[in-house]
N, C-alpha and C positions, 0 to 999 in steps of 0.2 A: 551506527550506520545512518540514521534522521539527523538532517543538517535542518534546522531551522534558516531562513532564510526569508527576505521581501514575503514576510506575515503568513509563510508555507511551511510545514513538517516536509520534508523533499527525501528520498533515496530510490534508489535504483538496486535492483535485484535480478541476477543472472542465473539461468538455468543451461540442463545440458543442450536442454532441443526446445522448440516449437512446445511441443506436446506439453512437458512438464509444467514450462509457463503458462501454460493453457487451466490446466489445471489446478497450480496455483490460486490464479486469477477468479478462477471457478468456486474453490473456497473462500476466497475471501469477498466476492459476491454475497453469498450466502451472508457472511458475518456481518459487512454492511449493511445490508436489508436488515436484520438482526437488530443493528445497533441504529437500524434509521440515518444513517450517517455515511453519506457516498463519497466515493474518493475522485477527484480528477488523477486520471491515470491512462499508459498508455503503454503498447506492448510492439515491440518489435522484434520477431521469431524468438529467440531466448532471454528475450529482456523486458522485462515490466516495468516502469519507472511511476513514481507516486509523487502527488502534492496534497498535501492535506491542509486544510483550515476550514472554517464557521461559516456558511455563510447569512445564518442567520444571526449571527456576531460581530455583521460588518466585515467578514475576510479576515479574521484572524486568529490564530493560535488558541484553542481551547484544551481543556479536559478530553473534550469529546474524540478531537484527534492522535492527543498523546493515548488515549483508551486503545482505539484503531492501529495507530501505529503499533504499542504492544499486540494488536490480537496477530497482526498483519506477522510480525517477525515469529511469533509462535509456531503459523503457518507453514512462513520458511523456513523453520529449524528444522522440519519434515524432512526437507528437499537437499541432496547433494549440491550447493553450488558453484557456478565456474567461477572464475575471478576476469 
């Protein structure tokens, strides 16, 4: 589902409602804080969308975000998602 792309780990994740993706988002808050390691991301009513990279690495592709991306899809295996 993470397409690497212009030095970003990139995917979008869809839920049923609002709520769900809320929630979602709510956990993986948490993990970030966690991991010290915050995502640019953005949520529109049942959709989350993610770009990950370093930026204390110049903007690009780490450890640190394939770590996150894995915590992040954990997360969503929780969650029924739409297509």
């Amino acid at each position: 589902m993470w397409e690497e792309k212009n030095d970003r780990l990139c995917a979008t994740f869809k839920f049923k409602n609002f709520t769900e993706a809320f929630a979602f988002m709510t956990e993986v808050a948490f993990i970030a804080e966690k991991q010290n390691h915050h995502p640019n991301w953005s949520n529109v009513w049942n959709t989350v969308s993610f770009e990950l990279n370093t930026h204390d690495a110049g903007d690009k592709v780490t450890e640190k975000d394939k770590d996150l991306a894995k915590a992040i899809d954990k997360v969503a295996s929780k969650y029924a998602q739409s297509n």
